[in-house]
N, C-alpha and C positions, 0 to 999 in steps of 0.2 A: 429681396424680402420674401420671407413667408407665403406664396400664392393661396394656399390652403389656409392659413392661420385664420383670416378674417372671417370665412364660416365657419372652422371648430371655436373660435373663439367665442362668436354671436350667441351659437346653436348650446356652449355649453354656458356659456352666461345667463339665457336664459332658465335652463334647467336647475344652474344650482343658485341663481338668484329668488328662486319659486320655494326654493327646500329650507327647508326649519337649519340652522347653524348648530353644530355640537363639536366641542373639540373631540380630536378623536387626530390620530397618526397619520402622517403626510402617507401619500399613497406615492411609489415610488416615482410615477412623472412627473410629480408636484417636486421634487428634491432639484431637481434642476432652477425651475424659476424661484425656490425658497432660498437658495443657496445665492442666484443675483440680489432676492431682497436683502437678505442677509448683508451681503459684501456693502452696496446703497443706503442701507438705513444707517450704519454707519456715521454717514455724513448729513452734516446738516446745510439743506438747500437753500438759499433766496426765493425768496417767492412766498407762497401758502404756507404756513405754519404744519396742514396737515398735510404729511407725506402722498394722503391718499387724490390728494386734489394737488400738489406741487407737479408743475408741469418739467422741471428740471428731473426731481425724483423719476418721472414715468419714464421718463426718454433715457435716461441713463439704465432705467431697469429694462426697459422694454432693448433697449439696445443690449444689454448687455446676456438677452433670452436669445438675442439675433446672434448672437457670437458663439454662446456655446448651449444652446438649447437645440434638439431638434423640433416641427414645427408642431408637432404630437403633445414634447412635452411641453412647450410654450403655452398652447391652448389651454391644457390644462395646469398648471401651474400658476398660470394668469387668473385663468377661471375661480380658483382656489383663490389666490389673493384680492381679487375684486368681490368675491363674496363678504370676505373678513371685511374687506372698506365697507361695501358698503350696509353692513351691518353696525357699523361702531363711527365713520364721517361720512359716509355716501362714497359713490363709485368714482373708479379709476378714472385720470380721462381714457379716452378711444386709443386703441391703438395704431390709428391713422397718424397719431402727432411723431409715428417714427416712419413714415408711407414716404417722405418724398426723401429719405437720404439713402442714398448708394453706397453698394460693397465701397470705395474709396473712403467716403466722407465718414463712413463706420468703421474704415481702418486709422483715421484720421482723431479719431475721438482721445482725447486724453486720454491714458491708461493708468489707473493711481492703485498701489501694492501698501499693503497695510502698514508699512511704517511711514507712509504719507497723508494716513490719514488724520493725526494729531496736526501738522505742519498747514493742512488745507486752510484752518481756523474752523470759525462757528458758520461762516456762507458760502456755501459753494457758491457760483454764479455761472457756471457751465454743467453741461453732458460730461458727464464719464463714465468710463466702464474698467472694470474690477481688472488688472493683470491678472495672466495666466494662476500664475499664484497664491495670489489671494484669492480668485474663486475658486483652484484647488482645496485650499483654507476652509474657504466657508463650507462647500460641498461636505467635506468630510467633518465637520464640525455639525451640518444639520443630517447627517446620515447617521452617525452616534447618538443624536440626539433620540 
């Protein structure tokens, strides 16, 4: 895991939870965790209705920041998408709900490529994280953007 993530996380949670919201262009660290939400929202979880409080959503995004984020752009990219929650459903959960799985059990996580996402149905009921691919996909899809 992340050693550093938990204080950039904290430290910029609270700075940009303090700040007035304005759309305005992903700042390029943010492209990385936009590009996990991206691949995740996707699909639709069990659980909470709102992606922002669905503990499946978090762990599959937050795992899928631990794959191909580094812990820089995690922090902030997280930061950035925990501001938008909790602006519009309330905040993320913590990022502790992805603290006790290991490099193994994160190798271990279903990997689902976008022509698996129709086939999933409407509930997910597990963690996944986006194949190589499909976050290639999204990536370049929210960088044009």
């Amino acid at each position: 895991m992340h050693t550093t993530f938990l204080f950039l996380f904290s430290s910029l949670f609270v700075s940009l939870a303090s700040s007035a919201a304005t759309k305005r262009q992903l700042h390029s660290s943010e492209l990385c965790a936009s590009s996990c939400q991206r691949t995740i929202s996707s699909l639709t979880f069990a659980g909470a209705k709102s992606s922002c409080q669905n503990i499946l959503f978090s762990q599959s995004l937050y795992l899928c920041t631990e794959v191909y984020c580094s812990a820089h752009n995690t922090a902030l990219g997280l930061a950035y998408l925990n501001q938008t929650c909790i602006l519009r459903q309330g905040p993320m959960p913590p990022f502790s709900i992805v603290a006790g799985f290991t490099a193994a059990q994160i190798d271990a996580v279903r990997r689902i490529d976008i022509t698996q996402v129709k086939s999933l149905g409407k509930s997910v009921n597990t963690t996944v994280v986006p194949s190589p691919a499909y976050y290639r996909t999204a990536y370049m899809s929210v960088v044009s953007f």
